[in-house]
N, C-alpha and C positions, 0 to 999 in steps of 0.2 A: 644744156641744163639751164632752166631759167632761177631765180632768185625770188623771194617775197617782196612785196613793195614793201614795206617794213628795213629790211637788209639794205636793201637799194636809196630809201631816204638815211637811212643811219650813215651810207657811205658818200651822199653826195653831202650831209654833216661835218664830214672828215672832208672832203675836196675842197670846201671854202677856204679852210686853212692853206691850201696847198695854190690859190691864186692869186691873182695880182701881186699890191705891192706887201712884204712880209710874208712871201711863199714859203713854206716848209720844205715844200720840194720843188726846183726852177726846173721851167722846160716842160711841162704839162700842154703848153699851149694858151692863149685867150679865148675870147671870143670866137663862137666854129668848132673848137677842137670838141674831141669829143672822149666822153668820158662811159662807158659801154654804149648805152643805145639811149642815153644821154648827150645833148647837145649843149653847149655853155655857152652863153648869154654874156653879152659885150660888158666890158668897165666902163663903156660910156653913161652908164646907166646910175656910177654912183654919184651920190649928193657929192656939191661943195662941198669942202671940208670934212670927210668923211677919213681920209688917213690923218689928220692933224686931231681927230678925236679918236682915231684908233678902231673906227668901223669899216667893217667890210660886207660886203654881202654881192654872191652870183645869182645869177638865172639859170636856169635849164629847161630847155624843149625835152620830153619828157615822154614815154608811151602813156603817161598816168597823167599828162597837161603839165604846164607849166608849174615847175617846182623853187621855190627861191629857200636856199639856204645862206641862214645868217651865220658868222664867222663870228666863236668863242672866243675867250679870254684868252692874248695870246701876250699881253706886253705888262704884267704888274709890277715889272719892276722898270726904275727911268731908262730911256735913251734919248737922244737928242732930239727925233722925228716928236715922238707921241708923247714922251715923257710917260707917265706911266698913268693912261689916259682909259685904261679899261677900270680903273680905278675909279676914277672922279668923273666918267664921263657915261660909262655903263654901268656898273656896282650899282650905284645910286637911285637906281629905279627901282631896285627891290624896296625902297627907304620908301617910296612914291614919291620921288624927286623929280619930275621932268626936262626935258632942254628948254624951257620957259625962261628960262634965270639971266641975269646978266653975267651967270661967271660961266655960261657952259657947260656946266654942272649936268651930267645925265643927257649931253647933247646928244648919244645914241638914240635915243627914244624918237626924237625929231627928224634924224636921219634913218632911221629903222623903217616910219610914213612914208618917209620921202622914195624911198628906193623903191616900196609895194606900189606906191602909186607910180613911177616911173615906169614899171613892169605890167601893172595892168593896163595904164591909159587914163586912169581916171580914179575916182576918191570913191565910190561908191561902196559905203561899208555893210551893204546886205549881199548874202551869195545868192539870189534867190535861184537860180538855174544850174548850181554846180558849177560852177566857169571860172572861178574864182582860183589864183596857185594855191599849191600845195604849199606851205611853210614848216622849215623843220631845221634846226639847227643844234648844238654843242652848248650844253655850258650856257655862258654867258648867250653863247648867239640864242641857244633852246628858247631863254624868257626874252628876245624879243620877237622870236618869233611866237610865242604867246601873247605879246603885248602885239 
């Protein structure tokens, strides 16, 4: 029985939560493992500073090409790593805040580029051939994979 691509981005949405560091559920695997006929795509790939602002985001080899889901609001309230950084660091782009600032402020937005570009190879922001990931995320992650 196969599944809709629809279903299948909706749940590699819900995986992001479940990798790296802030896993929902440990023991999945990294990089390699594999998530149905889904391949997941290395942490080497994320930006500097990317847990200390509380962003995540994987890759997947994919039947449908390269899919990158961004990892939703997972930390609004403090702890010691993020402090409470999906706040002041993601939220804020709905404002039209950027990571431009000197305090940080919406530094997901910065880090959100940085990772699509790590993933494709390069900045080039026209798809004109289809080749381009799929991007699909939760929440918070949904608007920057809209952004």
């Amino acid at each position: 029985m196969t599944i809709s691509k629809d279903l299948f981005l909706a749940l590699l949405s819900l995986d992001a939560y479940n990798r790296g560091y802030g896993a929902g559920i440990d023991g999945l695997g990294g990089g390699g493992s594999k998530i149905g006929t889904a391949t997941v795509g290395s942490d080497e790939l994320l930006p500097d500073g990317a847990q200390a602002a509380g962003f995540y985001a994987v890759s997947y080899d994919t039947p449908y090409g390269t899919v990158i889901s961004y990892r939703g609001t997972d930390n609004f309230t403090y702890d010691d790593v993020r402090g409470a950084s999906d706040i002041t660091k993601g939220w804020t782009i709905g404002a039209g805040l950027t990571g431009e600032n000197p305090w940080g402020i919406a530094a997901q937005s910065g880090l959100t580029i940085d990772f699509y570009d790590a993933v494709v190879g390069d900045d080039e922001p026209y798809d004109l051939y289809g080749q381009k990931p799929i991007v699909t995320g939760h929440s918070l992650g949904g608007g920057l994979a809209g952004l």
